[in-house]
FIDO-210894 format. One record per residue (C-alpha): x, y, z. Coordinates in steps of 0.05 Angstrom, whole numbers, plus 32768, in hexadecimal, padded with zeros to 4 digits. Layout:
N
XYZ
...
This chain:
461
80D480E883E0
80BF810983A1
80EF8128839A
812480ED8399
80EF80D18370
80FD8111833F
814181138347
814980C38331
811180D782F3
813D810982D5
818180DC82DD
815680A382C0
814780D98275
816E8114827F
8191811F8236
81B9815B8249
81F381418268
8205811E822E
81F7814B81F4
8230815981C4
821281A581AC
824481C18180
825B817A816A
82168168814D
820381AF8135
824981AB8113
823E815E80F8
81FF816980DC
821081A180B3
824D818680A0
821C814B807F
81E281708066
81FC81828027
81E981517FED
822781597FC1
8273812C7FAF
827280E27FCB
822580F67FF0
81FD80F67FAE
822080AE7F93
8205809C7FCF
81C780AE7FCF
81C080A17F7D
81D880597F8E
81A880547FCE
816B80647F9D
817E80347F6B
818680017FA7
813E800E7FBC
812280107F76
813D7FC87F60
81277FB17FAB
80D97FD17FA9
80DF7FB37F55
80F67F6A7F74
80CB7F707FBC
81117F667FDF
810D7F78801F
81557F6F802F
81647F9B7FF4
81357FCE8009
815A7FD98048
81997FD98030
818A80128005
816B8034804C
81A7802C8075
81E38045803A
81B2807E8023
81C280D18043
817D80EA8039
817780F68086
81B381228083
818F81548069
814F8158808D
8170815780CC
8193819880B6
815081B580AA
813C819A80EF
818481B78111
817281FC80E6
813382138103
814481F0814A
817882278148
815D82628117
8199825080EA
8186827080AF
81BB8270807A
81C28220808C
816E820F808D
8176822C803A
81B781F98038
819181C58058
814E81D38025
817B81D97FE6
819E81947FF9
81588173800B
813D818E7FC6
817781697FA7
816F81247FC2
812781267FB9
813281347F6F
817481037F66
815780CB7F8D
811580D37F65
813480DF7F24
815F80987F25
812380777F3A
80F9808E7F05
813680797ED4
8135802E7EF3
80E080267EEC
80DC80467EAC
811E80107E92
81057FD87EC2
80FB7F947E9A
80BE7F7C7ECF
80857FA37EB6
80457F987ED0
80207FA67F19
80487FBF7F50
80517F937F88
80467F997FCA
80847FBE7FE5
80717FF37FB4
802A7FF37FC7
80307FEA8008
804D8039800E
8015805A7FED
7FDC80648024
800D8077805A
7FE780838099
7FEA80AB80EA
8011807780FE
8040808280C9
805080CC80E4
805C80AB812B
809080808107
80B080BA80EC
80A580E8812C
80C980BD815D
80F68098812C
810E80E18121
811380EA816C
813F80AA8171
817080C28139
817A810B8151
818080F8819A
81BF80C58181
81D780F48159
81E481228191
820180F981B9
824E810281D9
825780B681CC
8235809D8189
81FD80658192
81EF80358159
819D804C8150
81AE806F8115
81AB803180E6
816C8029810E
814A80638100
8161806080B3
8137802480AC
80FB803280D8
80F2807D80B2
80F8805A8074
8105809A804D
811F807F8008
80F280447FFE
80B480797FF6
80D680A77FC5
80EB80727F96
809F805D7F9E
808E809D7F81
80C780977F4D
809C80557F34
805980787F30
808880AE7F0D
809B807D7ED6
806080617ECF
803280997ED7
800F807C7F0A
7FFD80BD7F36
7FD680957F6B
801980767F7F
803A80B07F72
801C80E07F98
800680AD7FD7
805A809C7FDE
807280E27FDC
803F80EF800C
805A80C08036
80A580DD8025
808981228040
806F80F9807E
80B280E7808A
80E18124807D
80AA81518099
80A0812580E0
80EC811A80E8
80FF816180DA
80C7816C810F
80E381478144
812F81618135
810981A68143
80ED81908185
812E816E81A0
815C81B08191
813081D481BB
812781A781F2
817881A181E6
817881ED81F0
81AE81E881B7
81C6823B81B8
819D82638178
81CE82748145
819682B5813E
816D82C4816F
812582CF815F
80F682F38182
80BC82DF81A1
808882F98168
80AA82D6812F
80B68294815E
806D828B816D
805F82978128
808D82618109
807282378143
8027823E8128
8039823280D8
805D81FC80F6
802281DE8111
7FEE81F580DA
802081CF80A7
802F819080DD
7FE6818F80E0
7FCE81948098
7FFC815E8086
7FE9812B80B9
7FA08132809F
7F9B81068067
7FC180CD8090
7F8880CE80BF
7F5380C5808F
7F8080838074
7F8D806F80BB
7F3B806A80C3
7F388043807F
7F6980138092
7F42800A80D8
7EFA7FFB80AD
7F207FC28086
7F387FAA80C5
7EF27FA980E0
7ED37F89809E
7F007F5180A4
7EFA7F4180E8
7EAC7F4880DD
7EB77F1B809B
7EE07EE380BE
7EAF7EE680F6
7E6C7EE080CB
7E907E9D80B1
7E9C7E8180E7
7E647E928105
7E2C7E7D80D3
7E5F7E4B80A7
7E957E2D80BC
7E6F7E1A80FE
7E4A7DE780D8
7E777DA980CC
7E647D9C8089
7E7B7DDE806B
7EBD7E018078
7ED27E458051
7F157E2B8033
7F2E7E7E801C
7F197EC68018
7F1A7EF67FE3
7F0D7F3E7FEC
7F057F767FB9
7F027FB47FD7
7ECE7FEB7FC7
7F07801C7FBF
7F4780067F92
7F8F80117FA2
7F9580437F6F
7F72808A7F8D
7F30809A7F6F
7F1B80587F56
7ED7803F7F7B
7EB47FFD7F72
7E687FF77F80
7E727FD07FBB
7EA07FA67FE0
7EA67F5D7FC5
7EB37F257FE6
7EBE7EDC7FCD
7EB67EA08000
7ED87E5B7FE7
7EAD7E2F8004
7EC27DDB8010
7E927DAC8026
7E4F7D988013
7E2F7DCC7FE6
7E067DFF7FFF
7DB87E027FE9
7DA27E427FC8
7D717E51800B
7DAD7E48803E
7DD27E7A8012
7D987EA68014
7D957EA0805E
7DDD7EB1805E
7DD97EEE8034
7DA27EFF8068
7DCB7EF380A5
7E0A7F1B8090
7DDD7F598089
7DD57F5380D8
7DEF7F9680FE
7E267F608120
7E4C7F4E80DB
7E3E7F9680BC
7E3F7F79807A
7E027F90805F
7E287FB98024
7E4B7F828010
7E457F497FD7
7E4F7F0E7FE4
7E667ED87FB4
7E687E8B7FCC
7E937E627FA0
7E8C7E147FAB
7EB97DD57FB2
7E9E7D9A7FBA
7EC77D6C7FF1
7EB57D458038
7EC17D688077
7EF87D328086
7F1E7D43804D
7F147D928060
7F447D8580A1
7F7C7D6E8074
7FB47DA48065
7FCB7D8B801E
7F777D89800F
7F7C7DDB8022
7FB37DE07FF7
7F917DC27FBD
7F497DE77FBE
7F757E297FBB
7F937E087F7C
7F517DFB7F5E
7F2B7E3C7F66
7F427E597F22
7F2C7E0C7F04
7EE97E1D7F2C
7EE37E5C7F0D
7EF57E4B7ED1
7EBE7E0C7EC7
7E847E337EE9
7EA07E6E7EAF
7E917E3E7E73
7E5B7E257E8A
7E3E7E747E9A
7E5C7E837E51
7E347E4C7E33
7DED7E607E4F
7DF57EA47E3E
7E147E967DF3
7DD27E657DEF
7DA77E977E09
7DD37ED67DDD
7DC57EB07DA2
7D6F7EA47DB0
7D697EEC7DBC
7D977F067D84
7DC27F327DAE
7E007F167DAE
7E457F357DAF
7E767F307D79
7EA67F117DB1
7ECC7EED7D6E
7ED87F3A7D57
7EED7F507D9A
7F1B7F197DA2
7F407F287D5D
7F467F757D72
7F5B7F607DC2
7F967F317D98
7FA97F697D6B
7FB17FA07DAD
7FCE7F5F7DDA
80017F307DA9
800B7F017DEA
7FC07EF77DF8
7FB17EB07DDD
7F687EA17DF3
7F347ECC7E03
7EEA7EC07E22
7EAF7EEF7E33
7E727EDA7E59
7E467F067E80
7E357EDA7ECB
7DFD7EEB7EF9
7E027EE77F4A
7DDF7EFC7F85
7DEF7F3A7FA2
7DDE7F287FEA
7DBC7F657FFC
7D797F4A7FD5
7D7D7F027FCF
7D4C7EFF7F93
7D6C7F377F6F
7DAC7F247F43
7DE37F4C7F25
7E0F7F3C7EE5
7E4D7F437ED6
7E7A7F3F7EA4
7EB37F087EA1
7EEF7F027E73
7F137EBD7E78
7F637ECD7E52
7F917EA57E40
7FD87EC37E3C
80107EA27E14
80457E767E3C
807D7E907E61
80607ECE7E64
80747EEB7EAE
803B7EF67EDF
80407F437EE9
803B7F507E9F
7FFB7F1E7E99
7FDE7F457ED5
7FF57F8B7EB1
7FD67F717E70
7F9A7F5F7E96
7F907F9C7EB3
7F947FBF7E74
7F5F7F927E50
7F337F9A7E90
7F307FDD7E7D
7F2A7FDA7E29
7EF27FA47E31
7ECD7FCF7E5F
7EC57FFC7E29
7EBC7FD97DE9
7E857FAC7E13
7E707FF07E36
7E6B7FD17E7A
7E7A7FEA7EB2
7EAB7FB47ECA
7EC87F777EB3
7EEC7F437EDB
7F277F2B7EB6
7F3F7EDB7EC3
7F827EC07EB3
7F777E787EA7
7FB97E447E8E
């Protein structure tokens, strides 16, 4: 019985019987070489991905996967040391080298002339903080492509592969941090790049040998275990990092699930409040190395206002071990509105319209009190000279308003913290990704003309 059982198991995945050996060892060196009609390609595949990651086109973004040959050549390193082929694993390197440097060169070219300055959007920042499940992706997307590859009769996973590996959408990332000097991005995409070439060279290895494809050089056993054990040292070492951003992401997941059940739990289970929308700042920024003292969190709030002891008793009940948000502050912004009204969609719609209004009244009124209380004490800021100098270093900024707000921190409900707020005004028509560019920049320059160390910058209409 087991064996029929056996005997059906290896019919059922047995690869052998349909391998094509010298056919692929012959087709994928034939296509490893970047050079002639290949490196139009691939220059044309970059600037595909560029304007698609500039635009957040998806559709353009694939495109740009499915035409582009970068795979050619990492399946010739793959094919190389699978079968101790030398002379064609320094082919296969030199050709890799070159589409690395083309495709990253014309996508430098397109950020540094691109017309939409300003933050990068999420199909950019989305490939920076690539994580373990990334080099699974890559491991058995590689696995798919070099087991059709080597087959008698071609399958259509190829295409398949090309977008799940996703190899040109990460280098054009780093072309954008390139142009822009933005070595956060830079370095996090290219990591991801080196997840991907390195993982589906990996798995092109592992299928040659299961393959038993013939060794163009035979090697003996001392230098095979060797390879084998830099192989894994390097595997290894590069799969570390991901790891460490695999646990991250996991900790954000948690703190959300622990935020959305805290307000549910001690908020929204009262009918007369209902939290409308969630912001979250994280303690750690997108870009690498920048830290925040704490993780913020704003609560939108619609219903009947909540007194300043329930919002001391919530500030006490998130620090239980069952939320786990003891290390974070918590900010609870207010609309006023029935809890009829709250069940009504368009209602929803409009309290996210009015949070910026919010913001902006309870601003004035903050700027007011403090310009009142500035002005009894004799320390105020020269805001009128700082706006001239923020107008001369920003032409489009019209308006510009500095007040300094104080707010619970939620870990000590009598003890407050202040921050500073600057309200702009940017000058019509101007596009949204340079106001949030020019924002960022004047975050930064007011931080050190007020010597602060962090403003909150507010685009108001």
């Amino acid at each position: 019985m087991w064996r029929e059982i056996r005997k059906i198991f290896h019919a059922v995945v047995n690869l052998r019987e349909t391998t094509d050996t010298r056919g692929t060892i012959d087709s994928i060196r034939h296509s490893t070489a970047i050079q002639g009609y290949n490196i139009w390609i691939l220059a044309c595949g970059a600037m595909l991905a560029s304007i698609g990651l500039d635009l957040n086109s998806v559709a353009v973004i694939i495109g740009a996967m499915l035409i582009s040959p970068l795979m050619s050549p990492i399946l010739g390193i793959g094919l190389a040391f699978g079968i101790n082929d030398r002379e064609h694993l320094f082919r296969a390197l030199e050709s890799f080298a070159i589409a690395v440097m083309a495709s990253l060169g014309v996508s430098a070219l397109y950020f540094f002339l691109s017309p939409f300055d300003g933050a990068p959007g999420l199909e950019i920042t989305s490939r920076t903080t690539p994580t373990i499940l990334d080099v699974f992706i890559a491991l058995f997307g590689g696995t798919a492509g070099i087991v059709a590859a080597s087959r008698k009769e071609k399958t259509n996973a190829i295409p398949g592969v090309a977008i799940a590996t996703a190899l040109m959408p990460p280098i054009c990332t780093a072309g954008y941090g390139l142009a822009n000097m933005d070595w956060g991005i830079f370095f996090g995409a290219l990591y991801l790049f080196f997840i991907n070439a390195v993982f589906i060279a990996l798995s092109t290895y592992l299928i040659i040998r299961y393959l038993r494809f013939p060794y163009a050089e035979y090697p003996d056993e001392s230098t095979r275990r060797k390879a084998l054990g830099w192989i894994f040292i390097f595997a290894t070492a590069l799969i570390t990092p991901s790891v460490f951003f695999f646990y991250n992401v996991l900790n954000k997941g948690q703190m959300v699930q622990n935020i959305q059940e805290f307000v549910e739990e001690e908020i929204n289970k009262e009918e007369i409040h209902r939290v409308s929308n969630t912001d979250i700042i994280w303690k750690k920024n997108l870009e690498w190395g920048k830290e925040k003292d704490s993780t913020k969190v704003t609560l939108y709030i619609a219903g009947e206002p909540l007194s300043k002891k329930r919002i001391a008793e919530l500030d006490s009940l998130k620090d239980l071990p069952k939320y786990g948000m003891d290390k974070i502050i918590v900010k609870y912004l207010q609309v006023q509105l029935s809890a009829e009204e709250l069940t009504d969609q368009s209602t929803k719609n409009a309290i996210k319209a009015l949070d910026p209004k919010i913001d902006l009244l309870r601003l004035k009124f903050d700027s007011l009190q403090n310009v009142m209380l500035a002005m009894e004490e004799n320390k105020a800021l020269d805001y009128p000279e700082i706006h001239e100098q923020a107008k001369r270093i920003y032409p489009d900024l019209m308006n510009l308003t500095i007040s300094e707000s104080a707010f619970s921190s939620g870990m000590d409900s009598l003890k407050t913290d202040t921050l500073s707020i600057a309200l702009t005004q940017w000058k019509r028509g101007l596009r949204s990704q340079n106001i949030q560019a020019n924002n960022s920049s004047l975050k930064s320059w007011l931080e050190r003309v007020l010597n602060v160390d962090s403003v909150r910058v507010i685009s108001v209409r």
